[in-house]
CHARMM-style PDB file with segment names, atoms N, HN, CA, C and O in Angstrom:
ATOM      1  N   UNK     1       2.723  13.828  18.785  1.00  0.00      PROA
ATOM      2  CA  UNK     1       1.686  14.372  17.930  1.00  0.00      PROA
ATOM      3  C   UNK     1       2.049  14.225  16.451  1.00  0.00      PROA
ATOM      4  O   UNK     1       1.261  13.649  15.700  1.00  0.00      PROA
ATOM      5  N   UNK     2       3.302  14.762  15.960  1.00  0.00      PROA
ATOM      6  HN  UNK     2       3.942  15.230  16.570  1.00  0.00      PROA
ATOM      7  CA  UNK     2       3.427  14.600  14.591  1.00  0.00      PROA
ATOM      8  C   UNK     2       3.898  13.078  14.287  1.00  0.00      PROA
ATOM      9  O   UNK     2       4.065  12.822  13.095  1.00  0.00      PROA
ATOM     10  N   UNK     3       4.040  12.448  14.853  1.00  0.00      PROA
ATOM     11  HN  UNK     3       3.904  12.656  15.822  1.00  0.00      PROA
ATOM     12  CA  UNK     3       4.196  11.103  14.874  1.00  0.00      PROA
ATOM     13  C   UNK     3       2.566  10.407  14.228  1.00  0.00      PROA
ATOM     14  O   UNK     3       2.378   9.786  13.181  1.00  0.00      PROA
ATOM     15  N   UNK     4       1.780  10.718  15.080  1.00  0.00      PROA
ATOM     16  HN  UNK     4       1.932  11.222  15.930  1.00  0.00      PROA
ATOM     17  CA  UNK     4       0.312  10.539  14.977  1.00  0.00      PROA
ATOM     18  C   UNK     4       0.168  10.366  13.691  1.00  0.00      PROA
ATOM     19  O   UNK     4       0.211   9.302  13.073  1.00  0.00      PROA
ATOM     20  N   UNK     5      -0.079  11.899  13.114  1.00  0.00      PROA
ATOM     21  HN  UNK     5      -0.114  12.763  13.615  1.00  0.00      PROA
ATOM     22  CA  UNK     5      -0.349  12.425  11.701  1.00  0.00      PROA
ATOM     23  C   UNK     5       0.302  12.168  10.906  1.00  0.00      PROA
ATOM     24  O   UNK     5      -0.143  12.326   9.769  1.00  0.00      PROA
ATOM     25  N   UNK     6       2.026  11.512  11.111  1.00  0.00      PROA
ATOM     26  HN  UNK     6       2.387  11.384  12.034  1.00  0.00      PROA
ATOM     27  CA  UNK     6       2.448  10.729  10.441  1.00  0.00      PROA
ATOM     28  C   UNK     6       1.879   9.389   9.907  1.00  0.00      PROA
ATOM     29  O   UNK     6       1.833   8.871   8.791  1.00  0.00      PROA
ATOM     30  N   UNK     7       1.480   9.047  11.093  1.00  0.00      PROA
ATOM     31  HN  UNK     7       1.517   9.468  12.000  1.00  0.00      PROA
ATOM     32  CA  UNK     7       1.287   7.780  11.113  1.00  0.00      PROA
ATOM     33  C   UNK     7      -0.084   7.220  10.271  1.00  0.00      PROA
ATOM     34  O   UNK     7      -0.350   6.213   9.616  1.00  0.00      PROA
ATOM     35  N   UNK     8      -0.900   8.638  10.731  1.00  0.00      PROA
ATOM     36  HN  UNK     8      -0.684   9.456  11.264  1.00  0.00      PROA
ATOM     37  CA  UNK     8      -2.263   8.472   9.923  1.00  0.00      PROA
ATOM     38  C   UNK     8      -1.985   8.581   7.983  1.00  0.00      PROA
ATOM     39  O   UNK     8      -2.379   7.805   7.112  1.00  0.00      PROA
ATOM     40  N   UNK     9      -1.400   9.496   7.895  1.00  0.00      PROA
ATOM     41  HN  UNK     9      -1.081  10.126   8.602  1.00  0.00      PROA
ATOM     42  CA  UNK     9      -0.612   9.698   6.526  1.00  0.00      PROA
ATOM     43  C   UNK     9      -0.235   8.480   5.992  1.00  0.00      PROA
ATOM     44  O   UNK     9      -0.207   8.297   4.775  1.00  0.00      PROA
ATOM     45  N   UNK    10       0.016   7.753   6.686  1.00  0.00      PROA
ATOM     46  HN  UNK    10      -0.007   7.901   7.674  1.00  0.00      PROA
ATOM     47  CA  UNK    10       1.117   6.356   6.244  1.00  0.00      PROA
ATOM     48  C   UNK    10       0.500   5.346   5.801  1.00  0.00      PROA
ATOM     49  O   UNK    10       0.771   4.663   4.813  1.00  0.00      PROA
ATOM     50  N   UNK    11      -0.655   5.206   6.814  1.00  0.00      PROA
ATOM     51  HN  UNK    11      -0.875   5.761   7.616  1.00  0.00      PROA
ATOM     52  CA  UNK    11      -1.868   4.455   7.329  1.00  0.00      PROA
ATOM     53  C   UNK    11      -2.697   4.553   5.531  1.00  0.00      PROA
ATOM     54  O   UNK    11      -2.674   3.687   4.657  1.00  0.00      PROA
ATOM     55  N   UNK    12      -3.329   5.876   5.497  1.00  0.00      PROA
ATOM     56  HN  UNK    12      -3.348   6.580   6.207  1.00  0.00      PROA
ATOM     57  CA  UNK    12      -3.939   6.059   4.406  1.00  0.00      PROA
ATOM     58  C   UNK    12      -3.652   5.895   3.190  1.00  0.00      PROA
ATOM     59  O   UNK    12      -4.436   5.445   2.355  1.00  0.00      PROA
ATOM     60  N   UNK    13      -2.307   6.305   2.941  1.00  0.00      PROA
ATOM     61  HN  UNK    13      -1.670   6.671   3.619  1.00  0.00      PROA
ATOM     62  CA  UNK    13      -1.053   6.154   1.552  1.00  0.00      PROA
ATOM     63  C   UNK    13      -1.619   4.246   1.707  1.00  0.00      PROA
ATOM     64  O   UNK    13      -2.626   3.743   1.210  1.00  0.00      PROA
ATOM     65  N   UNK    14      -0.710   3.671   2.431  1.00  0.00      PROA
ATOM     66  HN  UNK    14       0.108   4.080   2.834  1.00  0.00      PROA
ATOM     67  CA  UNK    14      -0.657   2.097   2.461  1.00  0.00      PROA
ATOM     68  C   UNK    14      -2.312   1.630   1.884  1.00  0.00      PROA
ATOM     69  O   UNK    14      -2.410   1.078   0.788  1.00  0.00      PROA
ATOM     70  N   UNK    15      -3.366   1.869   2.603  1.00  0.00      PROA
ATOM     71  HN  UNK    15      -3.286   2.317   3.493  1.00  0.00      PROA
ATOM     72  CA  UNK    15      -4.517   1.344   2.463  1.00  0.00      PROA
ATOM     73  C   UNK    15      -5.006   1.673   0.984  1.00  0.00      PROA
ATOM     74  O   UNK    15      -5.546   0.709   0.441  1.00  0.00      PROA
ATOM     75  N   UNK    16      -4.932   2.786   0.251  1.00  0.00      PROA
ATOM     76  HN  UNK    16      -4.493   3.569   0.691  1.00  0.00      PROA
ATOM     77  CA  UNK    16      -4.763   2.978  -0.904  1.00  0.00      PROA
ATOM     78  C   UNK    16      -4.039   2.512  -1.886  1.00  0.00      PROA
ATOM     79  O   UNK    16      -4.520   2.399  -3.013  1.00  0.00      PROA
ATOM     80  N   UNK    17      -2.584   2.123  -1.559  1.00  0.00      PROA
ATOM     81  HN  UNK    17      -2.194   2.215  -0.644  1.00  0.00      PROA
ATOM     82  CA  UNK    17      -1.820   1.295  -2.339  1.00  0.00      PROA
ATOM     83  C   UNK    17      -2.774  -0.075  -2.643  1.00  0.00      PROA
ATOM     84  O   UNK    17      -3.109  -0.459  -3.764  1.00  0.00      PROA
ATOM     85  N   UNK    18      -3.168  -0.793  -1.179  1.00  0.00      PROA
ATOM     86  HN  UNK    18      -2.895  -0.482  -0.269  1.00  0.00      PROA
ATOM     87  CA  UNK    18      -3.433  -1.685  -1.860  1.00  0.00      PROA
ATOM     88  C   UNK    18      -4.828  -2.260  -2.049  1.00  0.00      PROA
ATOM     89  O   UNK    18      -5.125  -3.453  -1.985  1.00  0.00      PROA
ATOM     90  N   UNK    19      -5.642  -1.235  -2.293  1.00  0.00      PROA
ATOM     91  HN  UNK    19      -5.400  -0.266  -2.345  1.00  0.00      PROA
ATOM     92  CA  UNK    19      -7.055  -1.015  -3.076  1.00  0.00      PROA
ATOM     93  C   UNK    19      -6.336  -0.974  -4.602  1.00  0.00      PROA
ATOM     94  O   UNK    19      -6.667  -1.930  -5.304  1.00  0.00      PROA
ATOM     95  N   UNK    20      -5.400  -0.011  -5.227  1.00  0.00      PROA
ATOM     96  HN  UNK    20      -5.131   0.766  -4.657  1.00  0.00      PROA
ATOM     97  CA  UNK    20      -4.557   0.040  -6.456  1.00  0.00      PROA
ATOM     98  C   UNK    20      -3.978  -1.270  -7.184  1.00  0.00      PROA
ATOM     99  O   UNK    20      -3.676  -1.587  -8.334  1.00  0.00      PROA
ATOM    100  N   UNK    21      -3.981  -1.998  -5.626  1.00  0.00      PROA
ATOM    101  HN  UNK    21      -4.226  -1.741  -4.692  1.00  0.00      PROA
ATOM    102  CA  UNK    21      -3.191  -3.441  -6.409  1.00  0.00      PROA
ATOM    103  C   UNK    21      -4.491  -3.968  -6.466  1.00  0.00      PROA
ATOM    104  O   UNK    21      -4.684  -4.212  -7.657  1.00  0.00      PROA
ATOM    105  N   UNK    22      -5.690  -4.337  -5.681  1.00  0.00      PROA
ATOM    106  HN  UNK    22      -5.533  -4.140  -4.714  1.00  0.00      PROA
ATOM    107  CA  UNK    22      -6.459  -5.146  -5.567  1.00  0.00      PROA
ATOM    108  C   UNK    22      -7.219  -4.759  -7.013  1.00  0.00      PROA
ATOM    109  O   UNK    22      -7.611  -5.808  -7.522  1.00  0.00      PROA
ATOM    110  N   UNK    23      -7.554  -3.596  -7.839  1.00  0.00      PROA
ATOM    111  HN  UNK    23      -7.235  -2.743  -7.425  1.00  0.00      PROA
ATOM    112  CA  UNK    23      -8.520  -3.013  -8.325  1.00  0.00      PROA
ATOM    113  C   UNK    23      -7.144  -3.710 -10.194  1.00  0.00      PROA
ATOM    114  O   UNK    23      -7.436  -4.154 -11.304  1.00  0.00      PROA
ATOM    115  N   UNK    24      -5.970  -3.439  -9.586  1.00  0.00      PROA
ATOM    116  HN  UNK    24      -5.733  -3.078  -8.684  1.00  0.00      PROA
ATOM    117  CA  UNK    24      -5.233  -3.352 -11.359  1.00  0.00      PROA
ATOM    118  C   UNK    24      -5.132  -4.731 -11.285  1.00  0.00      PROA
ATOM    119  O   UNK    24      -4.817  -5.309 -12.325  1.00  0.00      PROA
ATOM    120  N   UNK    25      -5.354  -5.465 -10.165  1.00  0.00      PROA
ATOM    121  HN  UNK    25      -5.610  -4.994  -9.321  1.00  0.00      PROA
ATOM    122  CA  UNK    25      -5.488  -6.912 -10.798  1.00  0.00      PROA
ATOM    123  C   UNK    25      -6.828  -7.666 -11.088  1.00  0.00      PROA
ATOM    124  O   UNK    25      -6.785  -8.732 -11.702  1.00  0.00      PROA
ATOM    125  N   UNK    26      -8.183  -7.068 -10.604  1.00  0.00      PROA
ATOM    126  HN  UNK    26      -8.218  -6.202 -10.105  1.00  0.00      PROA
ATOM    127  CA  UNK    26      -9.111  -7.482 -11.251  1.00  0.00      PROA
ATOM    128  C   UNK    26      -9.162  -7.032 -12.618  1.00  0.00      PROA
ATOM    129  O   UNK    26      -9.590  -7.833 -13.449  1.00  0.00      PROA
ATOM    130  N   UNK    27      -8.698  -5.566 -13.098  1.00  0.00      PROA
ATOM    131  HN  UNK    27      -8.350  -4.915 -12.423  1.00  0.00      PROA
ATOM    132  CA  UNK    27      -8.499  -5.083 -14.558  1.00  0.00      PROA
ATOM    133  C   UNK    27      -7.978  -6.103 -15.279  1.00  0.00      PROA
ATOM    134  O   UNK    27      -8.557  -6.588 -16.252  1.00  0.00      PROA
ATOM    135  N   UNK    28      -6.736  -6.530 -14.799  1.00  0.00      PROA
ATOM    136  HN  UNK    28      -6.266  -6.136 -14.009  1.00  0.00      PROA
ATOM    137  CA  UNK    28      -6.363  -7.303 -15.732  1.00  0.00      PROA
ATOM    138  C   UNK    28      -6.722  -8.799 -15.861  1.00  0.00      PROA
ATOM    139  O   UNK    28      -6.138  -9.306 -16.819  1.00  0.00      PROA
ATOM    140  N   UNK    29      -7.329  -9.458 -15.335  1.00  0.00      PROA
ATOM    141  HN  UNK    29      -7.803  -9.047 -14.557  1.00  0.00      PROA
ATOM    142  CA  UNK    29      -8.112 -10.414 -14.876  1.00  0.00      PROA
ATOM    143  C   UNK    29      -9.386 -10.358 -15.786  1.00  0.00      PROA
ATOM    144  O   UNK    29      -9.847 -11.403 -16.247  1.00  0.00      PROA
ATOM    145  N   UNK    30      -9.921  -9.213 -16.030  1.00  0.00      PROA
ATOM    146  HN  UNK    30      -9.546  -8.364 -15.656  1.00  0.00      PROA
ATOM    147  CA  UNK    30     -11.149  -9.545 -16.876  1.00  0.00      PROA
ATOM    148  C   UNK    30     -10.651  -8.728 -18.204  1.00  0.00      PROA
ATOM    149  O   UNK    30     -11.436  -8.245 -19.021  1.00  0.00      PROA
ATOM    150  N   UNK    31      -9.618  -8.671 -18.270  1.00  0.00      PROA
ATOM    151  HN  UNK    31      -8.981  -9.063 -17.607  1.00  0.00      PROA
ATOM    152  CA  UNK    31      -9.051  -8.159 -19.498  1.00  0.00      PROA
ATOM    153  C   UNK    31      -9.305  -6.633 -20.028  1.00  0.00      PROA
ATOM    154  O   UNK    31      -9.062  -6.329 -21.195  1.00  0.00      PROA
ATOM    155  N   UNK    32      -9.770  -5.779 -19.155  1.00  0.00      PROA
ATOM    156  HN  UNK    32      -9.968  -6.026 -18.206  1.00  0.00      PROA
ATOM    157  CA  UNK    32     -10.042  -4.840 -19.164  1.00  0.00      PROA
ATOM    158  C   UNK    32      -8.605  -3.790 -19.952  1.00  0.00      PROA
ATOM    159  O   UNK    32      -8.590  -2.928 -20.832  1.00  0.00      PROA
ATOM    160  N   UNK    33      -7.421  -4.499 -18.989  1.00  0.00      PROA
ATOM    161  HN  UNK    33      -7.433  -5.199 -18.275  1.00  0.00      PROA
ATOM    162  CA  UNK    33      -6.291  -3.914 -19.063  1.00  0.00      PROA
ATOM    163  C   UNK    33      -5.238  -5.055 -19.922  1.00  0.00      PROA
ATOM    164  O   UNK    33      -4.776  -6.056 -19.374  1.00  0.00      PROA
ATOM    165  N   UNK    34      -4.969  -4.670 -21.396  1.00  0.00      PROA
ATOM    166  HN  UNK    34      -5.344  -3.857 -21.841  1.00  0.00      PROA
ATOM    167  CA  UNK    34      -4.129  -5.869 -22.111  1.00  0.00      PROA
ATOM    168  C   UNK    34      -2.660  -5.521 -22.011  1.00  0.00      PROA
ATOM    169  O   UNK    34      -2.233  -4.556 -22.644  1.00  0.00      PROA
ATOM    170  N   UNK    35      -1.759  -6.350 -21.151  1.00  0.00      PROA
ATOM    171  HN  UNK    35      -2.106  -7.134 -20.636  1.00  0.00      PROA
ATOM    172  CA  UNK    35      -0.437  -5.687 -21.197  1.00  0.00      PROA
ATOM    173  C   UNK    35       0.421  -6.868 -21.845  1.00  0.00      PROA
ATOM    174  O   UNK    35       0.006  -8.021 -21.966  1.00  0.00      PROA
ATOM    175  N   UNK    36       1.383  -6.519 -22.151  1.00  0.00      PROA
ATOM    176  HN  UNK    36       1.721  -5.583 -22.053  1.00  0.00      PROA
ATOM    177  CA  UNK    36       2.504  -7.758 -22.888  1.00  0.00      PROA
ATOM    178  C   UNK    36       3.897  -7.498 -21.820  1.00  0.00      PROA
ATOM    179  O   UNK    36       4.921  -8.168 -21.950  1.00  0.00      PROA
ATOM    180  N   UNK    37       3.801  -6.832 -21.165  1.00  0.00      PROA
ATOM    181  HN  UNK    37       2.969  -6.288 -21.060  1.00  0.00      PROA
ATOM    182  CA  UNK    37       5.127  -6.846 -19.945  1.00  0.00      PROA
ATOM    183  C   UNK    37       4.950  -7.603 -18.788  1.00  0.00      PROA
ATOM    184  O   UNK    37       4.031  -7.597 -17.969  1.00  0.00      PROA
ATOM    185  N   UNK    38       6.493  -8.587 -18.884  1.00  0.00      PROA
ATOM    186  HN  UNK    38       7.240  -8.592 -19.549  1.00  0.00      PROA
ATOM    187  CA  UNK    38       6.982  -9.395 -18.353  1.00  0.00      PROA
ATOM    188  C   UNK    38       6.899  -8.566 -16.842  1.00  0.00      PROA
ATOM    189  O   UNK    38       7.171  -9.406 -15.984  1.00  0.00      PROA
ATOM    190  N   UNK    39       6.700  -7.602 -16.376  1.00  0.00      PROA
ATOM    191  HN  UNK    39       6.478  -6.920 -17.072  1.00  0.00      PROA
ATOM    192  CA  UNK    39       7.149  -7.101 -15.505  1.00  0.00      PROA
ATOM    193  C   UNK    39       6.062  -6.809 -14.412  1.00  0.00      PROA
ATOM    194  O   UNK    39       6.206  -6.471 -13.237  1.00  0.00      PROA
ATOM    195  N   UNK    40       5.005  -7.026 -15.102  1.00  0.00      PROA
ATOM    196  HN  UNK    40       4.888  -7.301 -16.056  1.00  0.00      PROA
ATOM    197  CA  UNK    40       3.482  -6.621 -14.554  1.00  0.00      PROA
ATOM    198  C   UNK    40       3.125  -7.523 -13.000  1.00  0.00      PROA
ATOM    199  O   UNK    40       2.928  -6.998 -11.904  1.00  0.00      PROA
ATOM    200  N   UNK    41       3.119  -8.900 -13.295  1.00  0.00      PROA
ATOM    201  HN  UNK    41       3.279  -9.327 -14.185  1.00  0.00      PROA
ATOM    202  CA  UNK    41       3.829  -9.580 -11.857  1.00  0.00      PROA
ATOM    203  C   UNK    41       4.656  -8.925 -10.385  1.00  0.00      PROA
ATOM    204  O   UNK    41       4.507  -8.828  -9.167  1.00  0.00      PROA
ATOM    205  N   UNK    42       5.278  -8.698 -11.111  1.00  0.00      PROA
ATOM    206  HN  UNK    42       5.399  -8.777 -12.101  1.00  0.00      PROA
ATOM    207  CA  UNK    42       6.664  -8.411 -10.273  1.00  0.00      PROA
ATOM    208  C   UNK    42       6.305  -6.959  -9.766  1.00  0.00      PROA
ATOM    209  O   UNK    42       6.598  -6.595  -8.627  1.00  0.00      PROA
ATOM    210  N   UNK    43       5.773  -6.298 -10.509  1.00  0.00      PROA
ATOM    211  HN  UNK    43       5.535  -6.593 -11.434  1.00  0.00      PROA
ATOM    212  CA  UNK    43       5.212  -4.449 -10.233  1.00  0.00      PROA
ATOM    213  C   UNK    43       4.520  -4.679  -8.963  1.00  0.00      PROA
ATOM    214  O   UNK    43       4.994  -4.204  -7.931  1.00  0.00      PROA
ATOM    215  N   UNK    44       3.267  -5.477  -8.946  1.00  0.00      PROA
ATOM    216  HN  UNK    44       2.882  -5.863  -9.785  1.00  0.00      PROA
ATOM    217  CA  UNK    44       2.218  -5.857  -8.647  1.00  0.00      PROA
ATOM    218  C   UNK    44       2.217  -6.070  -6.889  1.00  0.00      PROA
ATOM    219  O   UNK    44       1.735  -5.445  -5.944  1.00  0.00      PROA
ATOM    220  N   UNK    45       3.255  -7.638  -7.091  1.00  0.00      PROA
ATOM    221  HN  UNK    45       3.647  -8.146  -7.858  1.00  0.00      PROA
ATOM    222  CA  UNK    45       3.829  -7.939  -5.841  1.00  0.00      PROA
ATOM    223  C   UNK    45       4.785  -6.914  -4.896  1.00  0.00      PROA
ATOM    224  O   UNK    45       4.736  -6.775  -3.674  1.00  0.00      PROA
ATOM    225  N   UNK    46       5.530  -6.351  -5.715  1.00  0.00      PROA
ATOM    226  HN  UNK    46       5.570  -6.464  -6.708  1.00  0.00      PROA
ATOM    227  CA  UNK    46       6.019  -4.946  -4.878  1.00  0.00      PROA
ATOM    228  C   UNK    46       5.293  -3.994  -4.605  1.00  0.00      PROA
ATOM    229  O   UNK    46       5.727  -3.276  -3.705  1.00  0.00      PROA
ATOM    230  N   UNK    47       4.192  -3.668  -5.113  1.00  0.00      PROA
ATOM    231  HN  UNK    47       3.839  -4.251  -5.844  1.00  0.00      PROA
ATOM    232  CA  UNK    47       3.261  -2.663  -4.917  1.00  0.00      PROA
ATOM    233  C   UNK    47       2.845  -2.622  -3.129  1.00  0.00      PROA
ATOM    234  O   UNK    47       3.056  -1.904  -2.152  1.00  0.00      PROA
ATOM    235  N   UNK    48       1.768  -4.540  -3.661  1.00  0.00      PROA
ATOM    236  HN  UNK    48       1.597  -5.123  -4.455  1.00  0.00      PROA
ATOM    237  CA  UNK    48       1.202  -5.077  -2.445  1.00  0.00      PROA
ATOM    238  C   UNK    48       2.132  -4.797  -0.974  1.00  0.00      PROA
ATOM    239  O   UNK    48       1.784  -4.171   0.027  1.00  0.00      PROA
ATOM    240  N   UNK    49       3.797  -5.704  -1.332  1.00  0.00      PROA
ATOM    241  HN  UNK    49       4.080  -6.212  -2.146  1.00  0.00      PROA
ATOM    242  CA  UNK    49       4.272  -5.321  -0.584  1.00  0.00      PROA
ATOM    243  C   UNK    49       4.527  -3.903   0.383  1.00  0.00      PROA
ATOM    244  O   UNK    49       4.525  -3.790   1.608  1.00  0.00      PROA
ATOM    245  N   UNK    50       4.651  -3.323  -0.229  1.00  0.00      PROA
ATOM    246  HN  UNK    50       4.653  -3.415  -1.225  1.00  0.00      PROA
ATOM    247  CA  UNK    50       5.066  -1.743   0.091  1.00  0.00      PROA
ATOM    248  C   UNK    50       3.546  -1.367   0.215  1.00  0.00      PROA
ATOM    249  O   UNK    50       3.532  -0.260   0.753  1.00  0.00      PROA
ATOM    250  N   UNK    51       2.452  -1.715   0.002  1.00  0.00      PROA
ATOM    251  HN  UNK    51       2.463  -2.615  -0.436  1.00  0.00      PROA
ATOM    252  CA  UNK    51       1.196  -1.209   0.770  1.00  0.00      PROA
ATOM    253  C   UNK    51       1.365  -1.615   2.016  1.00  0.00      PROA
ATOM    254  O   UNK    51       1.634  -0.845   2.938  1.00  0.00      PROA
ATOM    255  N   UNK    52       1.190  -3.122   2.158  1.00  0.00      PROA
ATOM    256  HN  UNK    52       0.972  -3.748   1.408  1.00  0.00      PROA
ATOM    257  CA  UNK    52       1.712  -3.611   3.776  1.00  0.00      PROA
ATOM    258  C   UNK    52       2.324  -2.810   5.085  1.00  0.00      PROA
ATOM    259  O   UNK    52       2.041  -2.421   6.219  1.00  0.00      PROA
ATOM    260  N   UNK    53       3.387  -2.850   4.076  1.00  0.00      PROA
ATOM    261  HN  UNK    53       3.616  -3.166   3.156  1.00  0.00      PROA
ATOM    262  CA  UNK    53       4.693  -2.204   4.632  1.00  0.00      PROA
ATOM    263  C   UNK    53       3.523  -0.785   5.384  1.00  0.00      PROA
ATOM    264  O   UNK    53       2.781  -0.716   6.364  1.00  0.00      PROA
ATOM    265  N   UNK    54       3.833  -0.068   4.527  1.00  0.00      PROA
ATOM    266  HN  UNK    54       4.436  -0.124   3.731  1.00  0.00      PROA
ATOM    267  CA  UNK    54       3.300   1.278   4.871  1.00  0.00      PROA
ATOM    268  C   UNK    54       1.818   1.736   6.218  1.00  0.00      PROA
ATOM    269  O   UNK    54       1.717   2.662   7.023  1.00  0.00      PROA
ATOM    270  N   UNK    55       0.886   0.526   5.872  1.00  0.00      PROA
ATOM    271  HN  UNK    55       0.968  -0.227   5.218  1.00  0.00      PROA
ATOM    272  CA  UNK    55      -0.429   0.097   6.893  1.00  0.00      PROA
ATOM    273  C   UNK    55       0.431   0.029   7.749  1.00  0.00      PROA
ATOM    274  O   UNK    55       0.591   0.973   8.522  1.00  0.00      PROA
ATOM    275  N   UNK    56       1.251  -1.190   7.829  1.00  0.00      PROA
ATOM    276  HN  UNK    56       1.120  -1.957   7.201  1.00  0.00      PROA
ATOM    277  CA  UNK    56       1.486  -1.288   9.295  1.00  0.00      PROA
ATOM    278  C   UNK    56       2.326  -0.158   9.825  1.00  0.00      PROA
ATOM    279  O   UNK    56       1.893   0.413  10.825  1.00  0.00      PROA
ATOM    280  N   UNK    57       3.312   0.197   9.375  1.00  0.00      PROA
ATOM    281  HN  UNK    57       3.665  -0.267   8.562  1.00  0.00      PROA
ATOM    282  CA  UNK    57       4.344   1.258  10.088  1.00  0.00      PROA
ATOM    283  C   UNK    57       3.395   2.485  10.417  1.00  0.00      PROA
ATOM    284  O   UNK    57       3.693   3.253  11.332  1.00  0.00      PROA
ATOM    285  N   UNK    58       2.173   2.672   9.608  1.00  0.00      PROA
ATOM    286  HN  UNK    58       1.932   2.049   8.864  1.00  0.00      PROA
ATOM    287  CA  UNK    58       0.923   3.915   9.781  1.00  0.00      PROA
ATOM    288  C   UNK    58       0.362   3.594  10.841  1.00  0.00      PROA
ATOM    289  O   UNK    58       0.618   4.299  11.817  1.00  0.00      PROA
ATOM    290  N   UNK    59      -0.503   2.533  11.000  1.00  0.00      PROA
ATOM    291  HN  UNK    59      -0.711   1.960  10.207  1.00  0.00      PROA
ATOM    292  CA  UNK    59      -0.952   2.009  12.082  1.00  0.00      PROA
ATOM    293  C   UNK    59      -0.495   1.842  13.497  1.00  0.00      PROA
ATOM    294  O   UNK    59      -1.087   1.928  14.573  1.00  0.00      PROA
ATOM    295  N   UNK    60       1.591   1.392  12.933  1.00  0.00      PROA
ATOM    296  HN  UNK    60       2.072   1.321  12.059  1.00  0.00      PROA
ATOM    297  CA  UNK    60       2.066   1.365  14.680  1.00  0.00      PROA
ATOM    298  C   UNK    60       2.014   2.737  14.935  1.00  0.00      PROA
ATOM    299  O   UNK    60       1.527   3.191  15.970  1.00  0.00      PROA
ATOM    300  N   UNK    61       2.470   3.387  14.085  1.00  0.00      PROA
ATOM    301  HN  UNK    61       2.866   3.018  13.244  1.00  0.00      PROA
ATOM    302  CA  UNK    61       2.648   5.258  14.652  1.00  0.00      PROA
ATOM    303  C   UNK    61       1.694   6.030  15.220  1.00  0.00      PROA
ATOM    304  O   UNK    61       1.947   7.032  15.888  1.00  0.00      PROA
ATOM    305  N   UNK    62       0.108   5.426  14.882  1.00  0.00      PROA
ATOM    306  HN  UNK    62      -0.097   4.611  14.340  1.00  0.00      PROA
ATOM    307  CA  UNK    62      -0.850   5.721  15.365  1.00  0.00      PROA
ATOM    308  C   UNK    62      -1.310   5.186  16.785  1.00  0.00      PROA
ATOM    309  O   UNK    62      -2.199   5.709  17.456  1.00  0.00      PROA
ATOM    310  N   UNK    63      -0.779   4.375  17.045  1.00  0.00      PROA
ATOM    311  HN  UNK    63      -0.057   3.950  16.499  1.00  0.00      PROA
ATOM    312  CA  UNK    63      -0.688   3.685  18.245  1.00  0.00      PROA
ATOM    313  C   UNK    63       0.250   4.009  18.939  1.00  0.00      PROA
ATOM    314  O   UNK    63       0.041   3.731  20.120  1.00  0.00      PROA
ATOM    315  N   UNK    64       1.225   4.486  18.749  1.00  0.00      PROA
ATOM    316  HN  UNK    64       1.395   4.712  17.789  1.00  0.00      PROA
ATOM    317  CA  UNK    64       2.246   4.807  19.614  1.00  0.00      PROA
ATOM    318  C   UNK    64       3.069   4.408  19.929  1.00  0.00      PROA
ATOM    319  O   UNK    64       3.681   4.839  20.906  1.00  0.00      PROA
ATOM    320  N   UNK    65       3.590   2.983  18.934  1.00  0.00      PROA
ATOM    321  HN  UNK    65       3.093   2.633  18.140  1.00  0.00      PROA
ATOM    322  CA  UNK    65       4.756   2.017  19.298  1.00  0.00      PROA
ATOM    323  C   UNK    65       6.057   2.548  19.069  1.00  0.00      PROA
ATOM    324  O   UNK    65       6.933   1.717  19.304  1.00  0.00      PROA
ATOM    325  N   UNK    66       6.460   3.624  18.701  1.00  0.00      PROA
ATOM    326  HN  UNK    66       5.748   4.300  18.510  1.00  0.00      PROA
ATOM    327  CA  UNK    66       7.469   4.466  18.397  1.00  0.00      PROA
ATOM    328  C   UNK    66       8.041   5.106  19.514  1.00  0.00      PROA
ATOM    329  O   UNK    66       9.184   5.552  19.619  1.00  0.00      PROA
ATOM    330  N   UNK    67       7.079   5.105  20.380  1.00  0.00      PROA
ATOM    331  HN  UNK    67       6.151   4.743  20.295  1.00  0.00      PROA
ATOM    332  CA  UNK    67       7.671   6.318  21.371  1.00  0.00      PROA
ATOM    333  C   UNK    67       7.128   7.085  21.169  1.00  0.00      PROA
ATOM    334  O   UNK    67       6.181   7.093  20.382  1.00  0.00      PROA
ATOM    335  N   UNK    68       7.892   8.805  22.374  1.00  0.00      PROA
ATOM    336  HN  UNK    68       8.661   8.799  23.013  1.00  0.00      PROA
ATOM    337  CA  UNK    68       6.886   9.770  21.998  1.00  0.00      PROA
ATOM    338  C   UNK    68       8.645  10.507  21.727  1.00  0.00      PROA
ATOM    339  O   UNK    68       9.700  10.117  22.226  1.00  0.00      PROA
ATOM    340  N   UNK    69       8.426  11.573  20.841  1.00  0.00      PROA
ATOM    341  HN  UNK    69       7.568  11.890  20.436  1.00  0.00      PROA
ATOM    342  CA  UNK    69       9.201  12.417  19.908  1.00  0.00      PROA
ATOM    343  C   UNK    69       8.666  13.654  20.463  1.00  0.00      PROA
ATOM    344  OT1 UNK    69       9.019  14.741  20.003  1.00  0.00      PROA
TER     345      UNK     69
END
């Protein structure tokens, strides 16, 4: 059970992350958002990543690939 609600938690965090990436890179794309850091790339791609990350590990937990606890 708390696995579940973990999992849904995880699920939701992740899917939000990467609406955050999808949304700060159209910003900056139509110039909405003017940045001069070298770093904005690199933020970006780790973001995405770690949204991933998070969907899926939410998603297996919701499914039950963990086991039961």
């Amino acid at each position: 059970m708390i696995i579940t609600i973990l999992g849904l938690i995880f699920a939701v965090v992740g899917a939000f992350e990467i609406y955050m990436v999808y949304k700060t890179t159209h910003q900056i794309e139509s110039g909405q958002v003017k940045t001069k850091n070298a770093f904005m790339p690199m933020a970006i791609w780790t973001s995405l990543v770690a949204g991933i990350l998070m969907l899926v590990i939410g998603l297996a937990g919701v499914a039950g690939l963990f086991g039961r606890f």
